[in-house]
N, C-alpha and C positions, 0 to 999 in steps of 0.2 A: 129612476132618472127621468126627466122631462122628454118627452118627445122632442123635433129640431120645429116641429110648427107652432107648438104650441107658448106662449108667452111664460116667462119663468117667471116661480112666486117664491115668499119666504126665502130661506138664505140660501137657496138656490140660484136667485137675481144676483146676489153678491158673489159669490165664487165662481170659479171656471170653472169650465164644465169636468166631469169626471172626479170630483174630489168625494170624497164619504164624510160623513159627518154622524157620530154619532154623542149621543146625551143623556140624562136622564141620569137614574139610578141603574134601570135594567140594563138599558146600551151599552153606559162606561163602566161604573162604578163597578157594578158585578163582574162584566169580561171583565176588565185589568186584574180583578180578584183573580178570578179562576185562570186564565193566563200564568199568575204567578201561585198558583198553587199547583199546577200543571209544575211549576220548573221545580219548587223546593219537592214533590215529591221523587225526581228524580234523585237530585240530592241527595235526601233525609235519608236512602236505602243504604250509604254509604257512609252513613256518621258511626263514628266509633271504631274501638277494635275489630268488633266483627263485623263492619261495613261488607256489603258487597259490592264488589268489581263494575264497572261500566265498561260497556266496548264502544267506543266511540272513534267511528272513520270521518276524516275530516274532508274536505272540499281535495286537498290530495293526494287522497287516499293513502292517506296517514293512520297507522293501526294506533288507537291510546287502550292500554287496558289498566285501568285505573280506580281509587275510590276515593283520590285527591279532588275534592269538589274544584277549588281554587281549576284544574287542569279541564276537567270535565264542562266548566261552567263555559272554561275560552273555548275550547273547541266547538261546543253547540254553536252555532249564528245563528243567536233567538233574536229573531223577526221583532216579535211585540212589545212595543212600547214602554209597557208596563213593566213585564217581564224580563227587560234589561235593566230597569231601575236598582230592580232586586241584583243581576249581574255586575254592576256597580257597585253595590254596596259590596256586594263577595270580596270585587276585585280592589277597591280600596283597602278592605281588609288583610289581604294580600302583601298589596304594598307595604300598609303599616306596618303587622307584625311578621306576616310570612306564615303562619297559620291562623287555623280558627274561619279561614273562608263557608267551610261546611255550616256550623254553628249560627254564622250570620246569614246564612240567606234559608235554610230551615227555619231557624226561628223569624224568619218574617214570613215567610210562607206561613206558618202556623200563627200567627197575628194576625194577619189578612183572613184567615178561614176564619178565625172566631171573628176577626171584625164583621164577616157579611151575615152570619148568626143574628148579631146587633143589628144587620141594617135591617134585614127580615123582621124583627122584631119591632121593628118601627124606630128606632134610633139613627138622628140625624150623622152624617157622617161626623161634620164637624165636632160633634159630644164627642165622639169617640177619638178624635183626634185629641182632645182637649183629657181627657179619659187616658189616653196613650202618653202624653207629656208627661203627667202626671206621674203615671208608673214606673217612666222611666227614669226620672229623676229620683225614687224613694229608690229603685230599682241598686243606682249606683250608689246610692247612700248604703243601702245595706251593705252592698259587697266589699266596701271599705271597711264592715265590722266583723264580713267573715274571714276577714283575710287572714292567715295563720301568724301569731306573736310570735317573733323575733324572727320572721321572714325575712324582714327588710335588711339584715345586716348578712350581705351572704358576702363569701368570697368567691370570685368566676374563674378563678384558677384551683380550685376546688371539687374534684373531681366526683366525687359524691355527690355532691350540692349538685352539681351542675348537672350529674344523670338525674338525679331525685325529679327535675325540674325540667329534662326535657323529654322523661320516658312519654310521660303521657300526648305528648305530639308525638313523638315517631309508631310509638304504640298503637297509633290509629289508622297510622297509612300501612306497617308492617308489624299485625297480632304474632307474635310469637319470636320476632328476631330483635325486636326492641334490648335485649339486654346487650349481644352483640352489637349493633350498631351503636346505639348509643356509648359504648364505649369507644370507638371508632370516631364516633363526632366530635365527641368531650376532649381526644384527645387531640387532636386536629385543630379545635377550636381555642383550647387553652395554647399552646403551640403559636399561635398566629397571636395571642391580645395584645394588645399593647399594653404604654404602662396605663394609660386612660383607658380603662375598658370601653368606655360612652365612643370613644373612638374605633372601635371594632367590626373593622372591613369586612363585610359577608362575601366578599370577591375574594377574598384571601385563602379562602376553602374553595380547593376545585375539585371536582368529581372526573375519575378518567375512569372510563367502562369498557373492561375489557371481556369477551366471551368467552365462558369455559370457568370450570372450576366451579367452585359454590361460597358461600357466602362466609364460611369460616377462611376462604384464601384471600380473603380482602386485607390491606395493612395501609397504613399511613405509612405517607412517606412525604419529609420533609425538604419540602423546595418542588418543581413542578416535574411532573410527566405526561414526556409528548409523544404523541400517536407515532413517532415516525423512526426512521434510523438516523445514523450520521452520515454523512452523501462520500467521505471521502473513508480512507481508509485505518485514520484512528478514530479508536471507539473508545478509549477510553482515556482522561486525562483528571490529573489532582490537582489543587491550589492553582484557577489559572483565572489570565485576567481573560475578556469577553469584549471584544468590540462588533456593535450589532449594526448593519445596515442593511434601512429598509427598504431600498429602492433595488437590490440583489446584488451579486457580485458576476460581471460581466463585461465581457469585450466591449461592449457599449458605452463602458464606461470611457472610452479613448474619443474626443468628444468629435467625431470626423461621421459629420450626418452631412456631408455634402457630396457631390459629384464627383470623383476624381478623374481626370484623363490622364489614360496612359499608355504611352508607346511603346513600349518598349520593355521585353521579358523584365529585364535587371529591375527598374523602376517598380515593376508591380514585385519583385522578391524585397524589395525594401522597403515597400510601403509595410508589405507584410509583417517582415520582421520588426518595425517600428510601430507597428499594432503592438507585437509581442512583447514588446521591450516594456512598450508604456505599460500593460499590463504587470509584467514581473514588477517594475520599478514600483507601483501602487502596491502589492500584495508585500510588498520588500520591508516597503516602509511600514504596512498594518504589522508582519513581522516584530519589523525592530523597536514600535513603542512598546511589544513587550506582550502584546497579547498573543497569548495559546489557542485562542475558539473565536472563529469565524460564524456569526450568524446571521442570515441573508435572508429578508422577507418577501424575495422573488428567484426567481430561478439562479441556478449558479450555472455561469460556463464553462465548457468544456475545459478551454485553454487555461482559466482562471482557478480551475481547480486543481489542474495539473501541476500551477507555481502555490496552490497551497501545499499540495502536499509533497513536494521540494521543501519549501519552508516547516513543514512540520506542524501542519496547525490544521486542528478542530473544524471541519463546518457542520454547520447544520442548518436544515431549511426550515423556516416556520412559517407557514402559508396565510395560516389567519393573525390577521392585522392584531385583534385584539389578545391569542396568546401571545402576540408579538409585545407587546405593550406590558402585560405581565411579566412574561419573562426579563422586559428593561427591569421591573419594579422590584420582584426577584433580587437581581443583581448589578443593582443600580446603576445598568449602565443609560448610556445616551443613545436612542435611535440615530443614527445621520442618514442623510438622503441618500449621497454616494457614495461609492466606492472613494475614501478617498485618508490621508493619512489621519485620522486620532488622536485629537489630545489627550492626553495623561485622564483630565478629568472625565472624559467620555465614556473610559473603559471603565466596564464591570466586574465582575468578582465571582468567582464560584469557589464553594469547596470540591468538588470534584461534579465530572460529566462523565455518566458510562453510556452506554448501552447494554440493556439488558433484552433476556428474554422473559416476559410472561404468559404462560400461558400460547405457546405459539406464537405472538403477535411481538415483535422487534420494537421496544420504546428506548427511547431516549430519558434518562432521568438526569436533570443538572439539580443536583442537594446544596443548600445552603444553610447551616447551622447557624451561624454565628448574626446576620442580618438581624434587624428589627421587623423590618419592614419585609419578613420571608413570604413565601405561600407554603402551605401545607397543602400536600394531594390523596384523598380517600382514593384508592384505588378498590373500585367493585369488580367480584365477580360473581360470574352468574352464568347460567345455559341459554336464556333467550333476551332476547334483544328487549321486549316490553318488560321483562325481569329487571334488567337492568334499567331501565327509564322509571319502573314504579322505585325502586331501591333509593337512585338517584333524589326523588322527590320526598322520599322519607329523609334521605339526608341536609335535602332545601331546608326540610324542616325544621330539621334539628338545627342547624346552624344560624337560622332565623330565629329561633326561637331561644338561641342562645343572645343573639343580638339585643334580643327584646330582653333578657335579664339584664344585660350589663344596665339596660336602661331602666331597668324598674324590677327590684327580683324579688318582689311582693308575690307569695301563692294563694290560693285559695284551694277546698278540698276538691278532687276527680271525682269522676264515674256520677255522675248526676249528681251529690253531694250538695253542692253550692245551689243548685238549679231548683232543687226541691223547697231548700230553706227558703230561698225569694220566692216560691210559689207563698211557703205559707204565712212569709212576712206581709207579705204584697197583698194577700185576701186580709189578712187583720187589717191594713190600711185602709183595703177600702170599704170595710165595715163602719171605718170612721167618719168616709167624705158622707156628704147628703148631696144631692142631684143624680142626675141623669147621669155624670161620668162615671159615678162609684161600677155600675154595670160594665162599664169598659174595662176598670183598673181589674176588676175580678179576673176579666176575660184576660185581662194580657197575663193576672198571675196564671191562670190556669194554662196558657201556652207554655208554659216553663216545664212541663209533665211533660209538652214534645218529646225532652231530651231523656229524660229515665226510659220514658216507654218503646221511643227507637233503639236506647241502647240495648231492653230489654230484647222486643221483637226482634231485631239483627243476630242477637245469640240464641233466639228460636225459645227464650223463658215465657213467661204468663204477664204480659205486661202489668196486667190490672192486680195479680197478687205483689207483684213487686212494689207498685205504686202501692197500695196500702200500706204494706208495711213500712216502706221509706216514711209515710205519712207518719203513721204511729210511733214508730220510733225518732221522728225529730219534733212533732209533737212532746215527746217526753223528752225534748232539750238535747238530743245527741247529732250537733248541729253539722258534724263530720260522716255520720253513715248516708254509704254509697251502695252501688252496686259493686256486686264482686261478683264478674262475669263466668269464670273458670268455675267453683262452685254454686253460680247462680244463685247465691243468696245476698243479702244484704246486710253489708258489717262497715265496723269505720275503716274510712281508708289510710289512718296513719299506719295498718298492719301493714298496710300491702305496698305503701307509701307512693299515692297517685293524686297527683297534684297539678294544676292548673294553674298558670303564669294570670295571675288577676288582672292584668294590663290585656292581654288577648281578650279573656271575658269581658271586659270592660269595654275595651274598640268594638268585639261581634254585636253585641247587646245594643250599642250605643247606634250603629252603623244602620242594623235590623231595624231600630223603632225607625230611625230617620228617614228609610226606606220607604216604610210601611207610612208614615203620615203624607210622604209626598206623593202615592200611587192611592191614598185615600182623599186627598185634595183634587185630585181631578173628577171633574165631573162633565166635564164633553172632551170629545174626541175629534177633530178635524186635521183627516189626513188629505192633502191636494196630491192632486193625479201624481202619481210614480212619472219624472221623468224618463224620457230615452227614446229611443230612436226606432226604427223597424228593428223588429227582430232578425239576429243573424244565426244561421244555422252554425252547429256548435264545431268545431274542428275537425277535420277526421282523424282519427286514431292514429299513432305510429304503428306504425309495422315492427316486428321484433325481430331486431335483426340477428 
């Protein structure tokens, strides 16, 4: 930094004072590299079946214990510029398909390493980027020829099909219960399609985690359940209608927010009673349009629920807005704001509302068989709490990645299989080019060995004997051997039937190079001074009371 006497030069004169600037190849070019080789090898530890775990505490001292990159990637708050780029891409990938986040920000990590190999070697960025385009377009050409014949004609209410096709996503976030759950998703998910599959609400699968138990006391069950009891004293009802108001069921509802003056004992016993009357009369008439279940998305009152259950009727409280909304969609009824009579069309529908017990914990389940527009609820169990959030995300998975078939249910082979074959399509390729990118196309086929070798190293095998043989054997055309992690050897994966949604490979892949050219197009760096103010000393602690 300049001194305050001395006259400012170079782009120094131009900027406020306190900003950084840096340039070059060594400044930017390399940091952004190693920045984001820094994150994917976070990452890369956790790709596959035998990923391992991260413990990741967040700014709330929030416990994740995880190998869902997708979850691990949010919670870090990576600082570096560079190194969110790569976050981005994960997290697009995410949105798109709802797996495959690991996949896309390892394999840019591994891009970027062999990219700075290249820049050491004296290759301009730009070749390489030009190098990179390249590859990645022969890249997706390939993968449209590995894709497995007569893939595309799947049915999603097919329940084979549909495990064949989601093992290998849940398989990754949970090695060894994949058979169980994925039976659990597949049914869930077929349960909920519509007759348009491409229509296929990911919201329609809910997950309720309840503790205790293990993983074989888990079941579907059709229509929602909620964390809570029923507030009055029936619990259980069959075939009834549902009028749901969101603004609660309450005295309040008598609209007397003013003042009143009053003199005299008698006056104030009939103001009273004329509270209560307007009450019962409002609860009289919800009554007599015929609804059996009172649901209330804010507190219910005392007196209010004392003329429900005179009248004979269901409440129940649903606190958050958005079960609340669910539940409308469930049961098609109409939120109203208040307390007030229901038209016919308003009211909703159940086939029965119990309460049950599982597990210790008192839920509420209202079942809806017959709807279009039901929800299905995986109910997990489990002994701890990060048990149940990792379960949970295995089940994201699955049901995302059921979404991604309806939309596209094109496979290609698991376990490194596909990854290999583009290594050794992608080097014949760029045997072909002549210039300076051919060096790039090589490098990026040779990142594609990332994926065998992590999967290898994670299940503790010999990376480098696995990678030959994979070599030698799709060399001699067996364009489906994989790794087969359980016997650590390397066979085709139609035995073992592990297979990869081509639409995921195709977004990670696509997401990664996209990444990777736009963190290799930078070549200076100009951060201006961090705003903000005097530092303020941090809170002090609560006390525990």
């Amino acid at each position: 930094m300049v001194g305050m006497g001395m006259p400012a030069y170079g782009i120094q004169s131009m900027l406020k004072e306190g900003h950084k600037h840096l340039s070059g190849l060594d400044e930017a070019v390399l940091k952004n590299i190693d920045a984001c080789k820094q994150l994917s090898q976070i990452t890369r530890t956790s790709l596959g079946p035998n990923g391992m775990n991260k413990m990741v505490i967040n700014h709330l001292d929030k416990l994740f214990v995880t190998n869902d990159a997708a979850t691990i990637v949010n919670e870090l708050e990576v600082q570096h510029p560079a190194a969110k780029i790569l976050v981005l891409a994960g997290k697009a990938q995410q949105e798109e398909i709802g797996d495959g986040a690991n996949l896309c920000v390892s394999f840019a990590g591994e891009l970027l390493q062999n990219a700075e190999e290249l820049i050491r070697m004296g290759l301009h960025p730009s070749e390489i980027i030009i190098g990179y385009a390249k590859a990645i377009n022969k890249t997706i050409q390939v993968l449209e020829e590995l894709v497995e014949a007569g893939s595309d004609t799947m049915d999603v209410r097919d329940t084979n099909q549909v495990i064949s096709r989601m093992k290998a996503a849940v398989a990754s976030k949970q090695f060894g219960l994949e058979d169980i759950l994925c039976c659990l998703i597949a049914q869930a998910c077929i349960q909920v399609c519509p007759k348009n599959p491409a229509n296929f609400n990911v919201d329609n699968v809910r997950v309720t985690k309840l503790l205790g138990g293990g993983l074989h006391d888990s079941k579907i069950v059709r229509g929602m359940v909620l964390k809570s009891d029923a507030v009055g004293s029936i619990k259980r009802i069959e075939k009834a209608k549902v009028a749901v108001f969101a603004g609660g069921v309450d005295t309040s509802a008598t609209e007397t927010k003013g003042t009143v003056l009053i003199h005299s004992a008698e006056q104030l016993e009939n103001y009273a009673r004329t509270e209560e009357a307007k009450v019962e009369q409002l609860i009289k008439a919800v009554a007599e349009s015929g609804a059996k279940v009172i649901v209330s998305g804010a507190a219910v009152g005392e007196m209010a629920l004392h003329f429900c259950e005179r009248y004979k009727l269901m409440v129940l409280k649903i606190s958050s807005k958005f079960e609340l909304r669910r539940f409308c969609r469930t049961t098609g009824a109409v939120a109203l704001l208040k307390l007030s009579p229901p038209n016919p069309d308003d009211l909703g529908y159940v086939d029965s509302i119990s309460v049950e017990e599982i597990g210790g914990v008192r839920v509420t389940i209202a079942r809806n068989e017959e709807g279009g527009n039901s929800v299905s609820t995986v109910v997990l169990r489990g002994s701890t709490d990060s048990i149940l959030d990792d379960l949970e995300r295995a089940v994201d998975d699955g049901v995302n990645t059921y979404k991604a078939m309806c939309r596209d249910s094109r496979i290609v082979p698991g376990a490194a299989a596909t990854e290999i074959e583009l290594a050794i399509r992608l080097k014949e390729f760029s045997l072909k080019e002549t210039g300076l990118d051919q060096y790039a196309i090589s490098k990026f086929a040779e990142s594609f060995e990332m994926v065998p070798k992590t999967l290898a190293e994670n299940a503790g095998l010999n990376a480098m004997e696995i990678i030959s043989s994979l070599y030698a054997e799709h060399a001699s055309g067996n364009a489906r051997v994989g790794i087969d992690l359980e016997e650590g050897t390397c066979k085709d994966v139609s035995t073992n039937s592990i297979w990869d949604l081509y639409i995921t490979k195709f977004f990670a892949l696509k997401f990664a190079a996209d990444a990777v050219c736009t963190v290799l197009r930078v070549d200076q760096i100009i951060m201006a001074k961090p705003a903000g103010g005097p530092k303020r000393d941090a809170p002090a602690g609560m006390d525990e009371d």
